[in-house]
N, C-alpha and C positions, 0 to 999 in steps of 0.2 A: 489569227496567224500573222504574222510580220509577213513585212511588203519582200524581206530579202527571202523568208521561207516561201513566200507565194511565188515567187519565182523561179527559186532552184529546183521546188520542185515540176512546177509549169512547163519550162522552159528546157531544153535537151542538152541544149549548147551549156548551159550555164550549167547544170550536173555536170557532163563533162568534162567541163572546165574547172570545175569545184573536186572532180574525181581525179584528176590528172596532178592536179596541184599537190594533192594529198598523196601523190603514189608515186610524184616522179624522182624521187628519190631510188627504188627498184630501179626504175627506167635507165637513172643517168648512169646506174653504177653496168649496167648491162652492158651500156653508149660505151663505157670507158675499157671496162676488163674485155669484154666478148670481139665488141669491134675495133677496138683501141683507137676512140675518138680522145680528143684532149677535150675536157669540160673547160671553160677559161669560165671567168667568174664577172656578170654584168651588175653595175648598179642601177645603172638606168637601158633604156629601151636603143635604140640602134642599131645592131650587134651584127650590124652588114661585116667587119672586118673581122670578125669570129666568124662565120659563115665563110669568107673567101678565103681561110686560114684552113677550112674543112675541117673546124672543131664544133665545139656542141658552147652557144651559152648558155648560164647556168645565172638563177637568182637565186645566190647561196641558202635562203631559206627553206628551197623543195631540197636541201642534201639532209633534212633532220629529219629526226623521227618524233611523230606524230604518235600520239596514245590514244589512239582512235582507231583500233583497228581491228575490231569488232563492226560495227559500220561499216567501215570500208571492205571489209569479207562479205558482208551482207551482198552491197552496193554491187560487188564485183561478183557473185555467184548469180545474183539476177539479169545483171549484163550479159553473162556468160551464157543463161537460158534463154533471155527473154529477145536480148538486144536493148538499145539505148533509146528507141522509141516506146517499147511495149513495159520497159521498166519506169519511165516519164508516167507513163498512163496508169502504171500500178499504183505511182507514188500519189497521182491527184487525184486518186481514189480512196486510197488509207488517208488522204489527208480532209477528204469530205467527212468520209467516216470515223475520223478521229475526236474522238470525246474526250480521252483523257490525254490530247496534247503530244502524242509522243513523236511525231515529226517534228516538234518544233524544239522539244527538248532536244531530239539528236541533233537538230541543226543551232540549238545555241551550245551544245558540248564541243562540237567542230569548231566553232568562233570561240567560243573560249579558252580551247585549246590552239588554238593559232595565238590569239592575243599573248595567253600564258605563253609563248614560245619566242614571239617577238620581245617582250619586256627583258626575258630571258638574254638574249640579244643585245637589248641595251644596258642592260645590268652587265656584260664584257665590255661594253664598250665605258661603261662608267667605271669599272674596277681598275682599267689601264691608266687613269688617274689624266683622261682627253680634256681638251680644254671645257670648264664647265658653260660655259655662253654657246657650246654647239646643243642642234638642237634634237629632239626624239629621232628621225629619223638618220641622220649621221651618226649619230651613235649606234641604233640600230644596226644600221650598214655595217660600220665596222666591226660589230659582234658577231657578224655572221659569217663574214672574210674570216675574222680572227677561230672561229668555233668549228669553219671547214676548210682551213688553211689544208689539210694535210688529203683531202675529196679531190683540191682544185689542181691545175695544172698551170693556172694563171689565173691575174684579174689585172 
């Protein structure tokens, strides 16, 4: 098993973090129609002045949709049972017990559906005809501004 699967599944916070990533897309759009929060759009981390603004930031990448969500039903019905400690426990269990692999397969479909999502991203930012000496992740960026211009309320 890879050292990232030994851990997402190990580890509580990092499921979490790997579940929340994948779903807050649901979340923001909640954030924005239900409570009529403004999502403002961050490229990098600080977002103190989105906070004192009483908006939500937003790393335009969780507004996509993800093809992954068979897993994440899964993910989210034994959360729903178990809680997010008892579901940790189940998964380094199936994951002792796994002979033909398939924790590690669901967690390289999740990376490779993220990867496939990013590229995706920078292929808008290369189509807008950006200067070519910017690099993977500028371009990135801009793909994802440009893919959830019409989600964001600013960036």
């Amino acid at each position: 098993m890879s050292v990232y699967a030994d851990d997402v599944v190990s580890f509580t916070s990092v499921l979490k973090i790997a579940y929340n990533f994948l779903t807050g897309r649901d979340y923001l759009i909640k954030k924005k129609t239900k409570e009529k929060k403004k999502l403002i759009s961050v490229a990098l981390g600080f977002p103190d002045l989105v906070y004192a603004a009483d908006s939500i930031p937003v790393f335009p990448i969780r507004m996509e949709k993800f093809k992954i969500n068979l897993y994440l039903l899964a993910l989210n019905t034994a959360k729903s049972l178990f809680g997010w400690n008892i579901t940790t426990n189940l998964l380094g269990i199936a994951r002792q017990l796994d002979f033909l692999k398939i924790v590690d397969t669901i967690i390289n479909d999740v990376l490779s559906t993220i990867n496939q999502k990013y590229n995706k991203m920078y292929e808008l930012g290369i189509v807008d005809e950006k200067p070519s000496n910017l690099c993977y992740g500028v371009n990135a960026i801009y793909g994802m501004h440009k893919s959830q211009y019409e989600n964001i309320d600013a960036n």
